[in-house]
C-alpha positions in Angstrom: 13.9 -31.4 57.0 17.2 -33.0 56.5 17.9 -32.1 60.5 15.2 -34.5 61.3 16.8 -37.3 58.9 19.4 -37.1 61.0 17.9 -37.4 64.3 16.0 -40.3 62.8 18.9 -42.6 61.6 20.4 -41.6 64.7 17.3 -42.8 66.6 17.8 -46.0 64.6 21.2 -46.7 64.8 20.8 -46.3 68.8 17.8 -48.7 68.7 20.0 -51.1 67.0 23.1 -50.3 69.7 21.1 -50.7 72.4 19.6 -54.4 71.6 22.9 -55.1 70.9 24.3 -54.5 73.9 21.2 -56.1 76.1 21.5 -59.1 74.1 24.9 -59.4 74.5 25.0 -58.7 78.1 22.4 -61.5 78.9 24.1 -63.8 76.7 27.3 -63.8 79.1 29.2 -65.7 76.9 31.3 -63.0 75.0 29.0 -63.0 72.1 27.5 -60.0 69.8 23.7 -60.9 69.3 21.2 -59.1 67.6 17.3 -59.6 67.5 18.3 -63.3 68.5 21.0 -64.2 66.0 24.5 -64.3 66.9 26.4 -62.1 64.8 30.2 -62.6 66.1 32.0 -64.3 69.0 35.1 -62.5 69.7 35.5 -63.0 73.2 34.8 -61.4 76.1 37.1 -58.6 75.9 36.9 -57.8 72.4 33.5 -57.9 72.7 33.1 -55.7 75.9 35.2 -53.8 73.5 33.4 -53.8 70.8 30.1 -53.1 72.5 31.8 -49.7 74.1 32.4 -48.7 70.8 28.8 -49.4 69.3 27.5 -47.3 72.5 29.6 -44.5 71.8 29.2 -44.6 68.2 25.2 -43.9 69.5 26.4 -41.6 71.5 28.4 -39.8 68.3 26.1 -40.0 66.2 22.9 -38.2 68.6 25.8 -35.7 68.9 26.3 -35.6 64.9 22.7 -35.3 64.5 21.8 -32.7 67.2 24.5 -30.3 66.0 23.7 -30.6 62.2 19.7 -29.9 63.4 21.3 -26.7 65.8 23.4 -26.0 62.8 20.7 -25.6 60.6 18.6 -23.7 62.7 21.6 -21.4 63.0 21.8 -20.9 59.8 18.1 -20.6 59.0 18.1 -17.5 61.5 21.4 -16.1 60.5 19.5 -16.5 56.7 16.5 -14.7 57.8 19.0 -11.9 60.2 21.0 -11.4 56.9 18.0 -10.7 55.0 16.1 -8.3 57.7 19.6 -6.6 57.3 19.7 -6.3 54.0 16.4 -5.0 53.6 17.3 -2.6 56.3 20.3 -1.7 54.3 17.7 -1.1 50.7 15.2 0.8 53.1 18.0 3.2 54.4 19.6 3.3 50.7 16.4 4.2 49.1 15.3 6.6 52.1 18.7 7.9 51.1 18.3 8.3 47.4 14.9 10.1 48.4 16.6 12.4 50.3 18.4 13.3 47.9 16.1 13.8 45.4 14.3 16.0 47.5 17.4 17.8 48.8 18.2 18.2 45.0 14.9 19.6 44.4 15.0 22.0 47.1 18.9 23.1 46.1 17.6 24.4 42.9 14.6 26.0 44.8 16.8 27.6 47.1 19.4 28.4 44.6 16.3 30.1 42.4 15.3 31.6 45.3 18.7 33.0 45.9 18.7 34.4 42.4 15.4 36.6 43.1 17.0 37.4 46.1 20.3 39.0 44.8 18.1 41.1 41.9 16.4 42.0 45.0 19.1 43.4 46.9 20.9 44.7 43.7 18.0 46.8 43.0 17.9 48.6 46.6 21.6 48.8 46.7 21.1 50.8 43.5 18.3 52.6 44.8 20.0 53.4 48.1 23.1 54.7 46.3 20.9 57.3 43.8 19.1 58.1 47.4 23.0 59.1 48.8 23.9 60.9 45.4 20.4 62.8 45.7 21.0 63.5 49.3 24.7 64.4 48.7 23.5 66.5 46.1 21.0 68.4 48.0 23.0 68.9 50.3 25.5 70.4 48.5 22.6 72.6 47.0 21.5 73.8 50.5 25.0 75.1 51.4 25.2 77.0 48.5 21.8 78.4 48.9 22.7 79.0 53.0 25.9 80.6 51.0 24.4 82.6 48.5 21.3 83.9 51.1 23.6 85.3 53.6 25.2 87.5 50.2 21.8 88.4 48.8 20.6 89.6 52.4 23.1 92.0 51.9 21.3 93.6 48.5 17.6 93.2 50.1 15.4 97.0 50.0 13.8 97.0 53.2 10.0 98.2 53.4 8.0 99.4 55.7 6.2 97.0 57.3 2.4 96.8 55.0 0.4 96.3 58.0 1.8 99.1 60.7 1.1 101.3 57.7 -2.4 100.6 57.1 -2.8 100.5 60.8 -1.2 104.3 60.7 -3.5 105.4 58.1 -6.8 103.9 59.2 -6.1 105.5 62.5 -5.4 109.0 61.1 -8.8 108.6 59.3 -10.8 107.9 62.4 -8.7 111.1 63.7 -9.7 113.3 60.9 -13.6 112.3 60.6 -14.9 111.4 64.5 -18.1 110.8 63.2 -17.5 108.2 61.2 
């Protein structure tokens, strides 16, 4: 809004600049007229003078006026850049700060977890270790069984085999009664 002001009093002040100097051109007489009143008489070169300075005052102040407008606008969208940046900045800090919530949340998940885990493996590395104790031990046992065989094969009473002597008998029975 005030951008506009500005481009309106310099609208204004030009209007008033330019009748100037068309009046005081047609005059000829080294006159500064407005609206049809004479306002001074310096001369002609003063007032050639002074009418180049009333044109580029116009001139000034459209540049004055356009630059405070452009200057606003600047800083209207360097306003509104600043705030899509800083709500970029919340939406990356909060997305942030979630993340970490749910990275916190899954630590202690992981880290109870971990804790079932370790029982876990505790409990089979103390299973394992009776199974190599057992093992070890039976082991041992069976080499002092393979020891103590190989001694008591040594006290063994041999018999005669069960079955070649039934064979022998039942065949000296068929001998002695054909009949039968």
């Amino acid at each position: 809004m005030a951008g506009i002001i500005a481009i309106v009093l310099a609208t204004v002040w030009t209007a008033f600049v330019v009748e100037t100097i068309i009046e005081s051109a047609r005059a000829y007489g080294g006159s500064l007229i407005f609206l049809g009143r004479t306002m001074l008489m310096p001369g002609i070169r003063p007032g050639i003078l002074i009418l180049c300075g009333l044109a580029a005052s116009a001139g000034l102040a459209w540049t004055a006026a356009l630059a405070y407008e452009r200057g606003r606008r600047l800083e209207r969208r360097m306003a509104a850049e600043l705030d899509a940046r800083y709500q970029q900045m919340t939406a990356e800090a909060a997305g942030d700060v979630a993340r970490a919530g749910l990275l916190s949340w899954r630590v202690a998940e992981l880290r109870t977890s971990m804790d079932g885990l370790l029982e876990r493996r505790d409990i089979i590395l103390a299973e394992m270790e009776l199974a190599r104790r057992r093992t070890s031990e039976l082991r041992a046992l069976s080499q002092d069984y393979k020891r103590s065989l190989t001694e008591l094969q040594d006290r063994l009473i041999r018999l005669p085999e069960i079955e070649d002597e039934l064979a022998r008998r039942r065949s000296q029975r068929e001998a002695a009664d054909p009949a039968g």
